[in-house]
N, C-alpha and C positions, 0 to 999 in steps of 0.2 A: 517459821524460818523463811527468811525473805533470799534471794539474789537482784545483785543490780549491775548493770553497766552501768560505770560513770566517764561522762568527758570530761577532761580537766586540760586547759589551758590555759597561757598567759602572755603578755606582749609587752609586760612593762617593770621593768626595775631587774634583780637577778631572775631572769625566769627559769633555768633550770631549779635553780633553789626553788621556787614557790611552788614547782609541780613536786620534786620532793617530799616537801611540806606539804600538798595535801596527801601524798602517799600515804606517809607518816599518821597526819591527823589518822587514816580509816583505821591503821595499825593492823593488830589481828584479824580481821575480816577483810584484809587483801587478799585474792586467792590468786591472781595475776595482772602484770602489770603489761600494758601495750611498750612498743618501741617510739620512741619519741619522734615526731613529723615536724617539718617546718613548712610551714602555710599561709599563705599572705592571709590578709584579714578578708574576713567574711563580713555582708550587709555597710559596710562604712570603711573605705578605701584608704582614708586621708590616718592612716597610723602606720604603727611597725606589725614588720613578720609575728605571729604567733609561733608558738611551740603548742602542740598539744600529743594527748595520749590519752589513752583509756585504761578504768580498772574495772573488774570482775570482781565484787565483792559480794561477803558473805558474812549473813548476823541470824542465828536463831530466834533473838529478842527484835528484831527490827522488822517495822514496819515501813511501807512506803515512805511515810511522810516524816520516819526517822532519818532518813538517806538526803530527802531534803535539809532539815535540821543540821545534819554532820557537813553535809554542803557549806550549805552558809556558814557556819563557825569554821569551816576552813579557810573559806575566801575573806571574813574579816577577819584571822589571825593572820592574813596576806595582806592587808587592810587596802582592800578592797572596797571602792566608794563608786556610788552608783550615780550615770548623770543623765539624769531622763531625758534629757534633750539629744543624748547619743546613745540611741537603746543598745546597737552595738557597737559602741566606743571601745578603748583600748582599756586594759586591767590588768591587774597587779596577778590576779586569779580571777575563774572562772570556773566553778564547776556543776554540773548538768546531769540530773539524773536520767537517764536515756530511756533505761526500760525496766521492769521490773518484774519476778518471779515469784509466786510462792505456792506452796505444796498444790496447789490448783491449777496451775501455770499463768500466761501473763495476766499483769494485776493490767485492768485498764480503767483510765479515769477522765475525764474531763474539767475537773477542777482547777480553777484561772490559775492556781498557786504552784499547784503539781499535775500538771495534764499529762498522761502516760498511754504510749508510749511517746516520748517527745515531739510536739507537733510538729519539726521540721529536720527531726533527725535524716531523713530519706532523703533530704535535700543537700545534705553537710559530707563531703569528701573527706574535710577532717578527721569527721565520727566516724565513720563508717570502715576507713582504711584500717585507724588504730585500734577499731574494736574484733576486724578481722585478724588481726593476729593472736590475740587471746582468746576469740571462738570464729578459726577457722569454716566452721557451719553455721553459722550462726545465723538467724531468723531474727528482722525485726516486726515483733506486731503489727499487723495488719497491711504490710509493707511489701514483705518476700525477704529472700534468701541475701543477705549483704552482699556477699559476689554479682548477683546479679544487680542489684543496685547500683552499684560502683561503676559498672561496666558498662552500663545503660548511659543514654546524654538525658540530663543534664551534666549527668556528675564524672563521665570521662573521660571529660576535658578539665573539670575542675581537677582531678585524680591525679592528672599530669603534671600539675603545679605544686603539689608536693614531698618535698624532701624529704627523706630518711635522714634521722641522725643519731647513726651506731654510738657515736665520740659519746651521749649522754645518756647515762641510766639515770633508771630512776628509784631502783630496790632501795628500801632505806636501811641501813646499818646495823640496825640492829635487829 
């Protein structure tokens, strides 16, 4: 049995649809869903606002590098195309395994494909706000306590630049 935060964002085409859509993709193994943030872009300026949020999910069958797997086939059912020349260019979807758990507690890795816990999660206002709402206590490896991260500069100045937006959920329907 694994748990994982995931960040999921987008900045281009319908975006509340495409965080939706990767809701949906996890399906069953949603266990909660963050409030949706509006956040200028991170690492590369020259695009649109992001929308992002986080999920809390949950697979008995899943392994870390299944969470990346279910990733990626979310973001190319978003179709989602990658341009190496804008490592953080703008996208259709975006989703990011942040951190991961299993009966052991955090899984950590170094692997260029899946390095865990995220190497620059602690750096990201985005991540860090929406994943305080679904673990209010929440601990990122080898990092500290999210509150205090948030609250710390670099990131609460960044913290200030982002919007709450009640108007969009993102529970999917069924």
């Amino acid at each position: 049995m694994t748990r994982a935060v995931l960040s999921i964002g987008s900045n281009l085409g319908d975006r509340p649809a495409h965080l939706r859509a990767a809701v949906a993709a996890f399906g069953d193994a949603v266990l909660v869903v963050s409030g949706v943030y509006e956040t200028p872009p991170w690492g590369d300026a020259d695009q649109p606002a992001y929308l992002n949020a986080a999920l809390l999910v949950a697979d008995p069958a899943a392994g870390p590098r299944d969470w990346l797997t279910r990733a990626r086939a979310a973001e190319a059912a978003a179709g989602r195309t990658r341009d190496p020349q804008r490592r953080y260019g703008p996208r259709t979807l975006d989703v990011d395994v942040i951190a991961v758990w299993d009966e052991d507690g955090p899984v950590l890795g170094d692997d260029p494909e899946l390095t865990l816990p995220h190497p620059r999660a602690h750096l990201r206002a985005f991540v860090l706000r929406p994943w305080i709402d679904i673990e209010p206590h929440g601990r990122l490896p080898g990092h500290g306590w999210l509150t205090d991260l948030l609250n710390a500069e670099p990131l609460a100045g960044d913290a200030l630049e982002l919007r709450p937006r009640p108007d969009l959920a993102l529970e999917s329907d069924t």
